[in-house]
N, C-alpha and C positions, 0 to 999 in steps of 0.2 A: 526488434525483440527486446524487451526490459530485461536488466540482468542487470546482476553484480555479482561481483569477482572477488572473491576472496583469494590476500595473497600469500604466499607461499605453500603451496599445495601442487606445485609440479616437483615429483622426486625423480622424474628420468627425465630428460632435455629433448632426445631422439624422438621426435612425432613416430617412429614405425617400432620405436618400442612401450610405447603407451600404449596407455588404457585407463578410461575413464569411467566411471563407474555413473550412472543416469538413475533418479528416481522418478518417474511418471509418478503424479497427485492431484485429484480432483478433487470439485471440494461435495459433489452429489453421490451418491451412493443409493440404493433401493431400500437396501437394509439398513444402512449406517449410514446417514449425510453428515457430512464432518467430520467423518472417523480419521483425517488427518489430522483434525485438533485436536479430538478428544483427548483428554488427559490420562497419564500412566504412569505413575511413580512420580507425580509432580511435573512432568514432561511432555507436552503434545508428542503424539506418536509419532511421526514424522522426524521430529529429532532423535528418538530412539533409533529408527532404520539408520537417519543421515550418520550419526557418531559411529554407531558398528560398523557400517559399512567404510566410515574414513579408514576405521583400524586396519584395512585388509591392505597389506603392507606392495601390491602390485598396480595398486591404484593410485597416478598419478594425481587424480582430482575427483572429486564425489560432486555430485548438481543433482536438484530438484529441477522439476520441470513438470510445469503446473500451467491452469488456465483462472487460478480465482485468484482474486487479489488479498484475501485473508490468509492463505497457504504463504503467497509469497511474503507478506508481512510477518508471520510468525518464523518463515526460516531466515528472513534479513536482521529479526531480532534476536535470535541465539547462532548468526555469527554466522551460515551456510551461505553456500552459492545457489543460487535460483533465477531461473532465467522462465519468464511470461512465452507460454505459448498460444498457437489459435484455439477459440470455443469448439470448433468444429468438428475437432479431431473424432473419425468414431472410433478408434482404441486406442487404447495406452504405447502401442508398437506405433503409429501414427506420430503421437505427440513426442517418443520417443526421436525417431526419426529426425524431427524439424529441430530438437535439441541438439540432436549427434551433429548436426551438420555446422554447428559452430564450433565443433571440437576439433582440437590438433589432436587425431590420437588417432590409432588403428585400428585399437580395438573398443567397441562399448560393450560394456556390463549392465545389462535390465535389472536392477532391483525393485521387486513388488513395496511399495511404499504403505503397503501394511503387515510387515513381517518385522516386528520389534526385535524379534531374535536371531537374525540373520549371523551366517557364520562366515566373519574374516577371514577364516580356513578356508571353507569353502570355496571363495571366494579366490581367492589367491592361488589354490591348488587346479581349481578352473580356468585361470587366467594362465598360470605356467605350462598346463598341458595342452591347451587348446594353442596355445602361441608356437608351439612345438610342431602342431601337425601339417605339412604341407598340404597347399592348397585349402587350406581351413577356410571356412565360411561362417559356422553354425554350430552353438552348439548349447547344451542345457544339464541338468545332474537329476539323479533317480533316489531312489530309497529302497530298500527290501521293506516288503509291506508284513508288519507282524502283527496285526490286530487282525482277522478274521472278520469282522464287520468290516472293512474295510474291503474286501474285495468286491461285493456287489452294492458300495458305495455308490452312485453318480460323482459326486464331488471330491472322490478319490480320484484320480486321473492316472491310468494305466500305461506300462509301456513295455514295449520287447524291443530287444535287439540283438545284432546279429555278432560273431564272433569276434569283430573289432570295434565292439560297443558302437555302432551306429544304430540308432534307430530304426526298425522296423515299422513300427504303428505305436501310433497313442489311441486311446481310447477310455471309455469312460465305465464300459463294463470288465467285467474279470477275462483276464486274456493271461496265459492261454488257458485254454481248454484242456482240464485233463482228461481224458478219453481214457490214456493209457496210465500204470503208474511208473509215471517219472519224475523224477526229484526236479524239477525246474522251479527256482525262484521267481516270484510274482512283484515287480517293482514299481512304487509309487512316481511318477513323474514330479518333479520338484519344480514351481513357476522361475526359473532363474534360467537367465538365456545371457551368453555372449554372442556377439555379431564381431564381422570387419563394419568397418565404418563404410564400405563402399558397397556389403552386402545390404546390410542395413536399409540403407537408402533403394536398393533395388526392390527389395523385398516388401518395403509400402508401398511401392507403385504395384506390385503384385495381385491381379485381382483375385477375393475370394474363390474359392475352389468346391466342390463339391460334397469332399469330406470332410473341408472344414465346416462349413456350414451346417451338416447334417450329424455333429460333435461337437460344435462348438468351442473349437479347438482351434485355435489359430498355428499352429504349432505345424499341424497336416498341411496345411498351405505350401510348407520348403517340400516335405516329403512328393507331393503330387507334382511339383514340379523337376522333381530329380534330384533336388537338393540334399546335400547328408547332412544330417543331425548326430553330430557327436556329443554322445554322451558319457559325462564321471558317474562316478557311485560315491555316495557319501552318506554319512549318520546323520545330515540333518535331515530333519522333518519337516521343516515347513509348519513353523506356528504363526498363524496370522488370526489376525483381528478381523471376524465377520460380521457380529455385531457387537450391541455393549456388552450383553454379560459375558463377551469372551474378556472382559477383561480384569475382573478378580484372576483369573487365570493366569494371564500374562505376568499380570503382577508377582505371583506366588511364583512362576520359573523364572523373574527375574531374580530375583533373592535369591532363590536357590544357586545361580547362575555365578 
C-alpha cells in the first residue's frame, strides 16, 4: 500500500480508545469525474472534507483513501495523509475497509469525500455516543426532513427507528405512511457511518443482500443480517457536491459559514 504519514496527528495513544476518521476518493464519477479536484474557494474539494473533518476534536488521525494517483498527489501536496488502494474495489465501504485495516484504532469514521461541509460536531458527538454503547457495532446520524419535496425524493434516503434510536428501515420512498393522523417525524438518513474496526472488516466480506440490492442501499446489508444500526439526530444536512453547478452553491454556504 503507498501511503504517507503525516506526523503528529495521534491525540490519544490507547488504540481502544481511537478513532480514525477514512475518506474514500475516486477519481471517475458518472456525473462529475474529478469532482475530487474540482476546485472550491481556491481549494480542490477533497481538502475541504480532509481540514473539517481534521477539526473534529475525537479523531486521532483523518486519511484519504483513494485508487487514482492524481487524488493522491493533490492530498500529498497540501500536507494530508493518503494511502493508495485496489482499482477494484466495487464501493467505497470496500476501499474503506482495505484502509481501516492499517489503522491502530477501534473505531473508523466514513466520511463521504464530497461533503465540503461536514460537521466536526457531528462528528465528534458520534464518535462519543456510539463509543458509549455496549456492544456497539454500527452506526450512522438522521435529519428531520423539512422540505416537503423531499419526501417523495428518491435521492432523499429515508429512515425509522425504533425507541432506542436503532434503525428500522431505510429506504428511498416516504416512510412512514400516514394512514392515520399522527404527528411522527419523517427523517432524512445522513451518508456518515461509524464502524468498530473489527466490524468493519466483517461487514465487506458480507455478501449483498436482497434489500440492499433492490434500494440500493448498502446500509440494509447490517439490517438483514441482524445487525443494529445506531442512530444520532443532528442539524446537519448533508451538502454535497453532485455535479458542477452544485458549486456556486457550496461556495455561497461556505462564506456564509
Amino acid at each position: 500500500m503507498k501511503k504517507r504519514v503525516r506526523g503528529g496527528d495521534d491525540r490519544a495513544e490507547d488504540p481502544k480508545k481511537k478513532a480514525v476518521g477514512i475518506i474514500p476518493a475516486r477519481y471517475e464519477s458518472s456525473r462529475f469525474p474529478g469532482k475530487s479536484l474540482a476546485m472550491i474557494a481556491g481549494k480542490p474539494l477533497i481538502r475541504h472534507v480532509y481540514e473539517r473533518s481534521s477539526a473534529a476534536k475525537t479523531l486521532s488521525g483523518v486519511l484519504v483513501a483513494t485508487d487514482d494517483e492524481r487524488i493522491f498527489r493533490a492530498v500529498e501536496d497540501f500536507g494530508g495523509t493518503v494511502v493508495m488502494t485496489s482499482p477494484d474495489h466495487a464501493t467505497g465501504t470496500d476501499r474503506l475497509a482495505e484502509a481501516a485495516a492499517g489503522c491502530d484504532a477501534s473505531l473508523i469514521v466514513n466520511i463521504q469525500g464530497d461533503e465540503p461541509l461536514i460537521s466536526p460536531r457531528m462528528i465528534d458527538r458520534a464518535v462519543r455516543e456510539f463509543r458509549s454503547i455496549e456492544g456497539f457495532r454500527f452506526g450512522s446520524a438522521m435529519t428531520p426532513i423539512k422540505n416537503e419535496d423531499d419526501l417523495e425524493n428518491p435521492n432523499v434516503v429515508k429512515v425509522v427507528v425504533d425507541g432506542k434510536r436503532r434503525a428500522l428501515y431505510f429506504t428511498r420512498r416516504c416512510i412512514p405512511y400516514r394512514r392515520n393522523q399522527v404527528s411522527v417525524p419523517t427523517f432524512q438518513h445522513i451518508g456518515f457511518y461509524v464502524y468498530t474496526k473489527k466490524f468493519l472488516a466483517e461487514f465487506s466480506r458480507m455478501p449483498p443482500t436482497p434489500l440492499e440490492r433492490a434500494e440500493g442501499l448498502e446500509q440494509l446489508r447490517a439490517l438483514e443480517n441482524g445487525i443494529p444500526v445506531h442512530m444520532i439526530e443532528t442539524d446537519y444536512t448533508g451538502v454535497g457536491v453532485d455535479v458542477p453547478e452544485d458549486i456556486p452553491r457550496i461556495e455561497r454556504l461556505l462564506r456564509e459559514s
